[in-house]
C-alpha positions as CSV (number, residue, x, y, z in Angstrom):
1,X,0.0,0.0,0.0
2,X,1.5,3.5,-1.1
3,X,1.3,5.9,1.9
4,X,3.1,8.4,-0.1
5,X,0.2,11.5,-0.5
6,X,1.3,14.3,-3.0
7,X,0.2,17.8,-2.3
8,X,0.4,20.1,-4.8
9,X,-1.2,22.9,-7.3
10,X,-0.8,26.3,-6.9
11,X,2.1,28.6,-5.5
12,X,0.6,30.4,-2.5
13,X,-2.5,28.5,-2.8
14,X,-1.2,26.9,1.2
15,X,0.4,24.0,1.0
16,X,2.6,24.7,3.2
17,X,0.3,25.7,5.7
18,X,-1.8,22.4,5.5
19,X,1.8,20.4,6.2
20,X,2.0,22.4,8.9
21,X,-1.3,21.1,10.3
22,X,-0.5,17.5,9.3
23,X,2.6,17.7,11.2
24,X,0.9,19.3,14.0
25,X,-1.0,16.0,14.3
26,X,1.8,14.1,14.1
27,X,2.1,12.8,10.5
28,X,5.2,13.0,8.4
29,X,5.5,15.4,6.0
30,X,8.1,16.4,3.7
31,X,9.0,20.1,2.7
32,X,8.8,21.8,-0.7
33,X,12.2,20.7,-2.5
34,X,11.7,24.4,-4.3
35,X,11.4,26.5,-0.7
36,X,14.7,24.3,0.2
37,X,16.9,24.9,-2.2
38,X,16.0,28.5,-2.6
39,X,17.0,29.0,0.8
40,X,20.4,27.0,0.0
41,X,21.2,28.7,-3.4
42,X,20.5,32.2,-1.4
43,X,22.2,31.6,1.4
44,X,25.6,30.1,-0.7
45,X,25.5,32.6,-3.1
46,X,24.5,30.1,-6.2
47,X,22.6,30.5,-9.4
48,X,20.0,27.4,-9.2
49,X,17.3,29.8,-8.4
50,X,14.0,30.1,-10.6
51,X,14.4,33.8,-11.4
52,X,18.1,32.9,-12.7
53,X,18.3,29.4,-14.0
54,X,15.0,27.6,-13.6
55,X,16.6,24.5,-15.9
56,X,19.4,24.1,-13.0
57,X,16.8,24.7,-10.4
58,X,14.3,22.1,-11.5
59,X,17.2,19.2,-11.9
60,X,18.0,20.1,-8.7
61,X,14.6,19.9,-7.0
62,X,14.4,16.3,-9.4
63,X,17.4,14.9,-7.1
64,X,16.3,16.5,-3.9
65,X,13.0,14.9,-4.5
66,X,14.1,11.5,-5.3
67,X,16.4,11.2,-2.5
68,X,12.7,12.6,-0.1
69,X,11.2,10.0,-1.8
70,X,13.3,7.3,-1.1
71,X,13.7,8.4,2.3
72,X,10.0,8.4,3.0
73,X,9.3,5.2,1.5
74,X,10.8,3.6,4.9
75,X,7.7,5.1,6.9
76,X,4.9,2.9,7.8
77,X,2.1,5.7,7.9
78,X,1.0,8.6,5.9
79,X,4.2,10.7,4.7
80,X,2.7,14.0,2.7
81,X,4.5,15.7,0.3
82,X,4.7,19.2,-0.3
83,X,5.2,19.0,-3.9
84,X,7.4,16.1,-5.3
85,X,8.8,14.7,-8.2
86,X,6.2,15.1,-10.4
87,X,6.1,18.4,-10.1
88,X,10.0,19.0,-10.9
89,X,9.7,17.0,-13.6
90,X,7.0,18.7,-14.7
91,X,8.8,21.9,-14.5
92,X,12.0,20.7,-16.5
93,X,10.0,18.8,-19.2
94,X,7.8,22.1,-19.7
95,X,10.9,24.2,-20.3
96,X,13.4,21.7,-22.1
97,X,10.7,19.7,-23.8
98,X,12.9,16.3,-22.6
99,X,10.4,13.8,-22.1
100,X,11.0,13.5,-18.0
101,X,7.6,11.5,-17.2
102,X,6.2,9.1,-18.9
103,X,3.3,7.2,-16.9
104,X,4.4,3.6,-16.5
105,X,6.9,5.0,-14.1
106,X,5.5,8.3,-13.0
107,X,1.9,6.8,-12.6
108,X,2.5,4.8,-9.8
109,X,5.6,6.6,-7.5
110,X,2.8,8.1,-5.3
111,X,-0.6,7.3,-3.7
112,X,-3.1,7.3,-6.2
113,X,-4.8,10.5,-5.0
114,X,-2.7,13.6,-5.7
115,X,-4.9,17.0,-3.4
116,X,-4.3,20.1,-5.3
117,X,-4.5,23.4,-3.8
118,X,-6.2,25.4,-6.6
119,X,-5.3,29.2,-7.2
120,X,-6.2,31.6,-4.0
121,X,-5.6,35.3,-4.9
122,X,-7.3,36.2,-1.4
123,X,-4.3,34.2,0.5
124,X,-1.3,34.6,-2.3
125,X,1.9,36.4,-1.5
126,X,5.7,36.9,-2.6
127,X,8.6,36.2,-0.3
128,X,12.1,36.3,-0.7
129,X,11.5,32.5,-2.0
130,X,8.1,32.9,-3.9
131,X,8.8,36.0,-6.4
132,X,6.6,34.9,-9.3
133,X,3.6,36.8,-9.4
134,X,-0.1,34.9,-9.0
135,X,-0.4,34.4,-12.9
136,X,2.2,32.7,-13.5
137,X,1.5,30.5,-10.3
138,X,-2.1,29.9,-11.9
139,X,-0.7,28.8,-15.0
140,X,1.6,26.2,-13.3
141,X,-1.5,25.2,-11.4
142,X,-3.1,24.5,-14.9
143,X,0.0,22.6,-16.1
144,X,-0.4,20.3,-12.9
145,X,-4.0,19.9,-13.5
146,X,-3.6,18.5,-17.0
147,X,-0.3,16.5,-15.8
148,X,-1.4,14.1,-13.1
149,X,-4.4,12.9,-14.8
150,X,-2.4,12.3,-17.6
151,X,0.0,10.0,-15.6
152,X,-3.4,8.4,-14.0
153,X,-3.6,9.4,-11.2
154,X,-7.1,10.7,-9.3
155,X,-7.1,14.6,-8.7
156,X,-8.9,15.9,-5.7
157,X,-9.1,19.4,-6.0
158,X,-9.4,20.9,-2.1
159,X,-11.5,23.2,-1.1
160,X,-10.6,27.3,0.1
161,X,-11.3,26.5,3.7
162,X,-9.1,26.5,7.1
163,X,-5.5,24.6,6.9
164,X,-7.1,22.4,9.8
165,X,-10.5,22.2,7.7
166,X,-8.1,21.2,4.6
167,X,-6.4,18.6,6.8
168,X,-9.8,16.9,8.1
169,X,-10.6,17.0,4.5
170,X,-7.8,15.3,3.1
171,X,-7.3,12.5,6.3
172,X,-11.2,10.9,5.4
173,X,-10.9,11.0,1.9
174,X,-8.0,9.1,2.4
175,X,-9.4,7.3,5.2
176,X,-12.2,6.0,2.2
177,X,-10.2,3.6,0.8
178,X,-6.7,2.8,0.4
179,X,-5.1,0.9,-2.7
């Protein structure tokens, strides 16, 4: 049984607040690889950074995301993922055009519900790691949307409610039936 649960969609849509939650009631979760190496690139000075070379910076979050991946596959419970490797695949195949997922291997990495967080203008901000502005977050959101069908998995789309609302939410849908 594949206790690996992807959380993803849109930038700023709170995804990271939800893990938050999740870990708050002690489940494992699993930062964004992006958020990571941001903080990494700015604090070494380096140049894998989405506003100067998103190809580096998506092979980057690739590895960092296999080697989460790996890791987590040890747990015994849940383990939610702030993004994954999906998405940094999807990011690199988008902007090189290398065909990075293909779905007999893609298709089955992570539980077979993926929870998007769908755009949230209300709730969306820049940081110092988030400088995109909303549009181009909803259009990644869009690319996501059409990519994990695609691979086969089943696409819950969450609801703009409370991190802990968004946490109940996700916990009995999963609680529904496990494959």
């Amino acid at each position: 049984m594949n206790r690996s649960v992807l959380i993803s969609g849109c930038s700023g849509g709170g995804k990271s607040t939800l893990l938050l939650e999740l870990a708050a009631r002690g489940h494992a979760v699993v930062e964004e690889p992006g958020r990571r190496i941001v903080s990494q690139e700015l604090e070494g000075g380096g140049a894998a950074l989405p506003w100067i070379d998103m190809v580096a910076f998506a092979r980057r979050a690739i590895a960092m995301a296999m080697a989460d991946y790996i890791a987590a596959n040890e747990q015994a419970s849940w383990t939610f993922f702030d993004r994954g490797l999906i998405d940094a695949a999807a990011v690199l195949q988008y902007l090189t055009g290398e065909p990075v997922l293909e779905k007999s291997t893609a298709g089955n990495l992570y539980h077979h519900i993926v929870f998007l967080t769908p755009p949230w203008p209300e709730i969306y901000t820049t940081d110092p790691e988030r400088r995109h502005g909303f549009d181009e977050a909803a259009t990644e959101y869009d690319r996501l949307a059409a990519i994990y069908p695609a691979l086969g998995y089943e696409v819950v789309i969450l609801p703009k409610i409370t991190a802990a609302d968004r946490a109940d939410f996700i916990l009995a849908r999963l609680s529904q039936g496990v494959k």
